[in-house]
N, C-alpha and C positions, 0 to 999 in steps of 0.2 A: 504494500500500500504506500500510496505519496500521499505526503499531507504537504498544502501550501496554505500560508497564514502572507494574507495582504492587508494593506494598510496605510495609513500616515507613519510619516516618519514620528517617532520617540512614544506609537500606539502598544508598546510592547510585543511586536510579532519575535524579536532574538528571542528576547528572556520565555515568552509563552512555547515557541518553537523546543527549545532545548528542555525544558519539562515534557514534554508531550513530546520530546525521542525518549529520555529517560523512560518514561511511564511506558510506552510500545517497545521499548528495548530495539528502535531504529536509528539511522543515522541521521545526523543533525547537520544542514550546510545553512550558512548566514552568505549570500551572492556576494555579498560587498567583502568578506572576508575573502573569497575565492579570487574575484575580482583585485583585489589590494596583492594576495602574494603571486598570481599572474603576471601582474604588472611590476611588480616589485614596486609601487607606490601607493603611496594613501590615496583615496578617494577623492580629499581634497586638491593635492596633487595633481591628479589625472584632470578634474574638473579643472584646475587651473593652466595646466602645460598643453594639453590634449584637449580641452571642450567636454560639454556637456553632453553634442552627441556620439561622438568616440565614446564617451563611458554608454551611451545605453546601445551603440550598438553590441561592447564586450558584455555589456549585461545580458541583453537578448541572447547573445552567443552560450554564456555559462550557463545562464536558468535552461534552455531549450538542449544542452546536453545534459544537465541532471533528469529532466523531464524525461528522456528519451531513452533515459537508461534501464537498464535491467531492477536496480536495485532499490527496495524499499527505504523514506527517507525523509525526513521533515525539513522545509526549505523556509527558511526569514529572508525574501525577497527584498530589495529597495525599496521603500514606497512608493519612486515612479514605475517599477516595473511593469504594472498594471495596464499602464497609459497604452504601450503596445500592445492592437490590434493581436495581432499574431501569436504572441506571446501569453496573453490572456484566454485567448482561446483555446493555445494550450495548455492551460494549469487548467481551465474547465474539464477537457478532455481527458486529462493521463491525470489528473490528482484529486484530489479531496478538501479543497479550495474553503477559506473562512476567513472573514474579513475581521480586524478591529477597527471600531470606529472609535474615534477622541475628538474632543472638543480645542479649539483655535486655542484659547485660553489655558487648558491644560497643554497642550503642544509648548507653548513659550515657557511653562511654569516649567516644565520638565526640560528643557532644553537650556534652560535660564542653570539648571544643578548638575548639568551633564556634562561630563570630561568631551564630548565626543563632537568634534567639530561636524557642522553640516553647510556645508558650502552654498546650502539654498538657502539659509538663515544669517548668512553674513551679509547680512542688509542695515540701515539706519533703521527701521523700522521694520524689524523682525512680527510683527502681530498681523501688521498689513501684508505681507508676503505670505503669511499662513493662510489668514484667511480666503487673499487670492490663489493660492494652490489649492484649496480644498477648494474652493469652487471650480475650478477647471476640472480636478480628478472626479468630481462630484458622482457624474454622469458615468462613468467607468468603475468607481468601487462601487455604483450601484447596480451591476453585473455579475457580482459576487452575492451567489444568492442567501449565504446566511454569514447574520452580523452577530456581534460579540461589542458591547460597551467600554472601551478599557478607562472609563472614568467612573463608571460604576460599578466593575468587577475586578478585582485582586487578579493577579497573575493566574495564581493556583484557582482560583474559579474558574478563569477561561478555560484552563487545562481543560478540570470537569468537566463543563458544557460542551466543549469540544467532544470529550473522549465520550460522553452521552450521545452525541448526534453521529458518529461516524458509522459506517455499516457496520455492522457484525463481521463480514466476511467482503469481500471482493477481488472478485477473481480477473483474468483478463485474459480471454479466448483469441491464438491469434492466428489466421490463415494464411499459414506461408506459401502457399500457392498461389493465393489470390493478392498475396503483399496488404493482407489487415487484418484488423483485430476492433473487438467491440470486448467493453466489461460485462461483468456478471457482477449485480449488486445484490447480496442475502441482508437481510432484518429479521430477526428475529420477532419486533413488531413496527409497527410504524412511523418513519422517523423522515422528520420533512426535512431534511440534506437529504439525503436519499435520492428522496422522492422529487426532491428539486435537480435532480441531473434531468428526469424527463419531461419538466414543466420548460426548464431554459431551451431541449429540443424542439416541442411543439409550440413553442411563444409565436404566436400571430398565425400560427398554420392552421389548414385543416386538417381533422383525424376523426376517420374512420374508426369507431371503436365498436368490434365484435366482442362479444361477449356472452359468458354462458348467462342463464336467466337465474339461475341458483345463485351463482357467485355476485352478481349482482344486489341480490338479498341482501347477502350475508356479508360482503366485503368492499361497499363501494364508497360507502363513507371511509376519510373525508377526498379521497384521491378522485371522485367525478368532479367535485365539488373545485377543486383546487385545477384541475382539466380544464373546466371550463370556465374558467377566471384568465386561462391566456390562451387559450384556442377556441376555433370552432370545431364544436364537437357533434358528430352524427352519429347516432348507435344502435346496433342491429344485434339483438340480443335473441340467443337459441337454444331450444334445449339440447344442452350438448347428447353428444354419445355417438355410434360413428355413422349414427342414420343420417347426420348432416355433413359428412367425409362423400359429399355427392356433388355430379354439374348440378343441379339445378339449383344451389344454394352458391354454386359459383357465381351463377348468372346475377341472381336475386343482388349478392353482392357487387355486381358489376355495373347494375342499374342504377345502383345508388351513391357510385362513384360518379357514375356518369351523369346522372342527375344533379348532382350538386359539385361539376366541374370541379373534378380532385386534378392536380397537377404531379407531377413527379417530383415536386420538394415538400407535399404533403405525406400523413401518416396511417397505416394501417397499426392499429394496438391491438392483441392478439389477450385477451383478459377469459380466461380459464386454461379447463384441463389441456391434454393433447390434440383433442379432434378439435376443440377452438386453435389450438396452435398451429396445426396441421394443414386447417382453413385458411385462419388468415396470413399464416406465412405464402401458402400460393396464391391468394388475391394478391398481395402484396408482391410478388415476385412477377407476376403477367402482365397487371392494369399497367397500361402506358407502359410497357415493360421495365418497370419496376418504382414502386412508390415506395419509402423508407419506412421503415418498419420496429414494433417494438414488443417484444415478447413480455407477458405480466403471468408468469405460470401458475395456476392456483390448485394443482393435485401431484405428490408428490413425484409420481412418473414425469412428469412435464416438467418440476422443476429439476429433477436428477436426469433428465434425459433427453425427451424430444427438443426442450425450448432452446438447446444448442445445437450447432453443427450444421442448421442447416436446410436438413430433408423436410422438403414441404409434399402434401398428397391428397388427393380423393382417392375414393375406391370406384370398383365401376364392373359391373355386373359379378357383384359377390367376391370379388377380386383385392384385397387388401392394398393401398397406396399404389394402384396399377398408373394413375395420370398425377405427373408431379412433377417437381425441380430441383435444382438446388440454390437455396438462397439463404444467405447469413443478414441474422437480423443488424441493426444499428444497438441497440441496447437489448438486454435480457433484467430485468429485475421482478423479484418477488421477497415476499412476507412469509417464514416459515410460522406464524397466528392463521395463514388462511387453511393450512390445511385441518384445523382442531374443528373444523364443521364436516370434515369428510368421514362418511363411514367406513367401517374398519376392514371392506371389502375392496376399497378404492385403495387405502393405505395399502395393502396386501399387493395388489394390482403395479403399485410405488415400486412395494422392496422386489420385485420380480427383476427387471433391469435393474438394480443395484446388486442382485447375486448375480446376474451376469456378469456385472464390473469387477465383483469375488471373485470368479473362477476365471477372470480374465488376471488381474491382479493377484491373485492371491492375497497373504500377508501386504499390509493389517487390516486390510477390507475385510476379508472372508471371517478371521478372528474376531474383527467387531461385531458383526453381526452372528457369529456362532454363540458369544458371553456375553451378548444384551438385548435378547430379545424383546424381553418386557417393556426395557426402557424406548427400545424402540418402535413399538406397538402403540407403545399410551404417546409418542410424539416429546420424548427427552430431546429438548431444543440444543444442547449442548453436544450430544450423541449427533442429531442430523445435521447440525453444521460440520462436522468432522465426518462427516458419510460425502457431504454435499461436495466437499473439497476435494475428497478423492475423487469421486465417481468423476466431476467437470475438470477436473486436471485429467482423468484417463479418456474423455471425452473428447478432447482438447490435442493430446499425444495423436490419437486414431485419427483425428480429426484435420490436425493442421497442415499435415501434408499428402492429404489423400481425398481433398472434399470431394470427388465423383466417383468415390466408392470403386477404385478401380485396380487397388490394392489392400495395405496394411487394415484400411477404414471395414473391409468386408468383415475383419475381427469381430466388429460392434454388430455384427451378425448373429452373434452363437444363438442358438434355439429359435429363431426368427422364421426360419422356413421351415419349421413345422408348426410352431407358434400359431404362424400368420395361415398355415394350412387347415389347424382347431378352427382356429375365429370363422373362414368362408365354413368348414364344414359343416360347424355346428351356429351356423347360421349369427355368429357373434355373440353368442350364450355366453361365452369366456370371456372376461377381459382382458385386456391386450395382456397385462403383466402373468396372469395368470397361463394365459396359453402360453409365452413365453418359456416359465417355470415349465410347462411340460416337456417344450424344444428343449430347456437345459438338459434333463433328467434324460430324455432318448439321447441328446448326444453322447453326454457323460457313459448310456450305456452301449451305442455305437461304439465309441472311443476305449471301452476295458475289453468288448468282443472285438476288436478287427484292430486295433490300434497298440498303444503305449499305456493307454491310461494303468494304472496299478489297481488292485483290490480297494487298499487302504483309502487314495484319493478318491473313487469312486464311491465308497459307500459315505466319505467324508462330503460327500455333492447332496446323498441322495437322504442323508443324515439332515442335513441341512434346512435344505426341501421341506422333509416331512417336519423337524421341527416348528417350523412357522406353517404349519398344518395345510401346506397346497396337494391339492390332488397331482396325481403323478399322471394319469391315463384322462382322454376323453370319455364321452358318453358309453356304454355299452356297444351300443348302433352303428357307433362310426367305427368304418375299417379300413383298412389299410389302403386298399386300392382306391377307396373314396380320397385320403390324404393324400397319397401320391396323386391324384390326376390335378390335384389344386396346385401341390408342388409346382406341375409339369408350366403352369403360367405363372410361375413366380417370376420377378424382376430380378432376383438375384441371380437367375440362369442366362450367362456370356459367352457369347461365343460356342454355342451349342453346348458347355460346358455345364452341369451341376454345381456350384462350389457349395462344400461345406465345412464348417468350421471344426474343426476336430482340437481332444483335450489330451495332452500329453502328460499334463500335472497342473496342479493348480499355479495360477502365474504365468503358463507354459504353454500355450495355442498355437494351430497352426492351419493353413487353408490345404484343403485335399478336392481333387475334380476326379476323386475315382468312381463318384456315382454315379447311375443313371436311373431312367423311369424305373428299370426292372429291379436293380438291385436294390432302392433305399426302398421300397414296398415290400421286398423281402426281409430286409433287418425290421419294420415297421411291423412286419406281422409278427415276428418274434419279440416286441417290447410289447405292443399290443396283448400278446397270451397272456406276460404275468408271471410266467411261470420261474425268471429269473430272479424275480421279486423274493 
């Protein structure tokens, strides 16, 4: 995480910055320090020998390499920093941006006791010169969209306030194929920094906001409310489930773009489970080919899984995400408070991909989830932030350099094409996580009959499984030759090729094209019996 603290000069961002590395146990950079032993001269110095704008181009220069870098770190910016366009836009961007504000009057009282020369304050009338800088930056620190008083709060107050508003988690998804990345913001519950990265997006735009009708209910205060105080907002609310993963809710939605002249620098907001994600990441990816887009996942499958990477889809005659694309959002953010209204059948439906992300990973997924199930079940918010990190970092790995699924990414396959076989068979009786959990369980038992997998590893899959009590087998009714013919139109089949993810050990995956129509309906009839069971 980057944290950047802007401000007036002598508003306290040093001293607030260097508490708030201490407290996150991050690195602490002051510009104008960086700047001073660069130059091997003072501030004053440079403003004097070199100009004022030689100092803010090296300014611009230093902040935009800390910004760019790898490494988490809290930055005390120059007061002017801000001023720059460019520069601003990206602390918005790449950091976690908080403004102090100070009053003219404190400015001079404090500068009046301070060792520290400021070369914009060596005026005959140092009050007049404040005043007039804060009026010109006026308009620019008010772009930083959360403030902190430093004439009415202590240093170590800001701290607090600060370390209260910052996400809980954030992650940053990056596709090095495509040369970009968008964050992942997690809350725990609802916290207006956050929530103000997606309000400075949509300011003056229009957005399209899909949404489920449940979630709506249950979770639209105060984030509609606060939407549509700086956009215009239109909203086509559904009852989710993947009866609306169809064209004709494509359309519905197309009309209404079109109706109320969306452009391509307005927004599709994708607000529930997966089949809303699924949805409006492909309006969002087609209309005008392509309007910018912003994922709000509210069921834990979607936020552990679909609402990254990407794959947008309808289904289309019984066929699971047959018409689709691939399209990476601009932001991902969610509330791990939204899913405490899900029932405990949807939760289940969650941890199905996240034991996927186990036996892809192994250790210390697979472990977390074998010694906490309880806590995981009832929604231990401290547990699924530590689930949520793994699972969108191996999301992320699979993801960044393979976004059309055309290698390493097929991984994020395992149990999916038989998964996705359950759901058309049994007419979507299963949900998505749950049939999944079935695809795990045949692989794992594919993989001990024909493959590498060990004893041990496999009953440690199937141990697993049954602890958080999923069915291992479909309906009675559905047979093998029924799964396989679904298989036979599955999208994952290239190049006239099957591919299947096969299990070597937990941690330890790998892609095999040694099936075909005849043979996996063969191993299907033998998991099917039972009798290995």
């Amino acid at each position: 995480m980057k944290i950047v603290l802007t401000g007036f000069m002598t508003a306290g961002k040093t001293t607030v910055a260097r508490m708030l590395a201490d407290k996150k146990n991050l690195n602490f950079y002051d510009s104008d320090d960086l700047i001073e032993a660069r130059e091997k001269m003072s501030i004053e110095e440079i403003f004097s020998v070199k100009g004022e704008d030689y100092f803010r181009k090296l300014e611009k220069d230093v902040i935009s390499e800390l910004l760019s870098s790898k490494q988490d770190l809290v930055l005390a910016p120059g007061g002017g920093a801000v001023l720059n366009d460019e520069l601003r836009q990206l602390m918005l961007e790449q950091a976690e941006v908080f403004c102090l504000d100070v009053s003219a009057e404190e400015v001079l009282r404090r500068n009046n006791s301070d060792e520290i020369i400021r070369p914009l304050l060596e005026v005959d009338n140092p009050l007049v010169k404040i005043n007039s800088l804060l009026s010109e930056r006026k308009k620019y620190y008010q772009q930083i969209p959360t403030h902190f008083d430093s004439d009415r709060y202590s240093a170590a107050e800001i701290v607090d306030l600060i370390l209260a508003e910052l996400p809980d988690q954030k992650l940053k998804i990056e596709i090095k194929a495509q040369d970009s990345s968008y964050p992942v913001l997690i809350d725990q519950n609802f916290k207006q920094s956050s929530f103000s990265k997606i309000l400075e997006m949509v300011r003056g735009r229009k957005v399209f906001l899909l949404a489920d009708q449940i979630v709506m209910d249950n979770h639209a205060e105060p984030i509609i409310n606060l939407m549509e105080e700086k956009a215009e907002l239109i909203k086509l609310e559904l009852e989710a489930g993947e009866q609306i993963k169809d064209l004709q809710y494509l359309k519905k939605a197309y009309d209404i773009l079109y109706e109320n002249n969306f452009s391509r620098s307005d927004y599709v907001i994708a607000f529930g489970g997966g089949t809303i994600g699924d949805l409006g990441g492909l309006i969002a990816s087609t209309y005008l080919r392509g309007l910018k887009l912003i994922q709000m996942p509210t069921t834990l499958i979607s936020q552990l899984d679909s609402s990254v990477g990407g794959k947008t889809a309808v289904n289309f005659r019984e066929t699971k995400n047959l018409i689709g694309s691939f399209y990476q959002a601009d932001l991902v953010y969610y509330q791990l408070q939204w899913l405490e209204t899900l029932e405990i059948r949807e939760i289940k439906s969650g941890l199905g991909e996240v034991i996927k992300y186990a036996v892809l990973g192994g250790s210390p997924l697979f472990d977390i989830l074998a010694d906490n199930k309880e806590k995981i079940l009832n929604l231990d918010q401290d547990i699924l932030l530590d689930i949520s990190k793994i699972s969108l970092e191996m999301k992320d790995y699979y993801v960044s350099e393979d976004v059309k699924d055309r290698g390493l990414r097929k991984k994020l396959n395992l149990g999916h094409s038989f998964g996705h076989a359950v759901e058309g068979a049994e007419k979507f009786k299963y949900k998505h996580g749950e049939a999944v959990v079935m695809g795990i369980a045949f692989t794992a038992f594919l993989s001990h009959k024909i493959g590498k997998l060990n004893e041990e590893a496999f009953h440690k899959i199937i141990s697993l499984i049954q602890a958080f009590d999923y069915q291992l087998f479909p309906s009675e009714t559905i047979e093998a030759e029924e799964l396989a013919s679904y298989i036979a139109h599955d999208k994952k089949i290239s190049d006239n090729k099957m591919w299947w993810v096969l299990i070597n050990d937990l941690g330890d995956t790998y892609l095999s094209d040694r099936f075909d129509h005849k043979n996996i309906q063969k191993y299907m009839e033998e998991y099917l019996c039972r009798e290995w069971l």
